[in-house]
C-alpha positions in Angstrom: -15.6 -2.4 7.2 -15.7 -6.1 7.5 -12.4 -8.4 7.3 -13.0 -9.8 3.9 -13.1 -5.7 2.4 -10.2 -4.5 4.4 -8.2 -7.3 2.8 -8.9 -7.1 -0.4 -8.8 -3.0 -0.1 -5.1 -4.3 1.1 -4.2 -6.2 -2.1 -5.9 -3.5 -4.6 -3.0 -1.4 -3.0 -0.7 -3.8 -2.9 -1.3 -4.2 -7.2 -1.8 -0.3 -7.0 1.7 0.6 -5.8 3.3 -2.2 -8.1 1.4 -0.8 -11.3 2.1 2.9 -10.4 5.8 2.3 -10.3 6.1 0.6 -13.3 8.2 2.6 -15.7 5.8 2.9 -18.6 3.6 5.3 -15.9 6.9 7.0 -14.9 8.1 7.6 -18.4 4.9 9.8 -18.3 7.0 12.6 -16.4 10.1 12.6 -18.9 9.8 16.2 -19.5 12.0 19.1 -17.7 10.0 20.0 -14.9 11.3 20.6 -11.3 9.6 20.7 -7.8 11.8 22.5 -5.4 15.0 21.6 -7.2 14.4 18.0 -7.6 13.0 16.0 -11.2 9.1 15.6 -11.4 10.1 11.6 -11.5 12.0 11.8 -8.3 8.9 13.8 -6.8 6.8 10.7 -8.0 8.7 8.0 -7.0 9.4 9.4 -3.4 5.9 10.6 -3.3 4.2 7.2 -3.8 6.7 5.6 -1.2 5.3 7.2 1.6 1.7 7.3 0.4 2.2 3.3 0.2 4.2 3.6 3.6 1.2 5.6 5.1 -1.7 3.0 3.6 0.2 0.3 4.6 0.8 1.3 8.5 -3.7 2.3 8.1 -4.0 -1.2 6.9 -1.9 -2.2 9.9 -4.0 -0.8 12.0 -6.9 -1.4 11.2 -7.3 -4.8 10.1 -8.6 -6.8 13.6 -5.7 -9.5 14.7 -6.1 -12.8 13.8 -7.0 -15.2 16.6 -5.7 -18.3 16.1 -8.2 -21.4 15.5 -9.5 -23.5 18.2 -11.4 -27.0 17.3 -14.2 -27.0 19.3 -14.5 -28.4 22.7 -10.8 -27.7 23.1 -9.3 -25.2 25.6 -7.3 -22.7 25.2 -3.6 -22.8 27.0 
């Protein structure tokens, strides 16, 4: 993947993660379900923390460090 797409990759998940917890998406699990004791909403919420935790440390990883700029002709210190 080049630069430019793991960027923008990195803002569609960015928007992602901001529309997905959004309440009108987490009203969708209003009803009386349970998950190992805890609310379906809780399971949710908690869920899509560390799945935006996890993409963001990928992104980390593998997006290539920026070098800073050098006008040309000029040396580096």
């Amino acid at each position: 993947m080049t630069r430019r797409k793991i960027i923008g990759a990195s803002l569609f998940f960015t928007l992602f993660g901001a529309m997905a917890s959004l309440p009108p998406l987490i009203l969708l699990f209003r009803f009386e379900g349970f998950v190992a004791g805890l609310p379906i909403a809780t399971v949710f919420l908690f869920g899509l923390w560390v799945f935006l935790i996890l993409g963001a440390a990928w992104f980390g990883y593998t997006l290539p460090r920026d070098e800073p700029h050098q006008p040309h002709g000029e040396e580096q210190r």
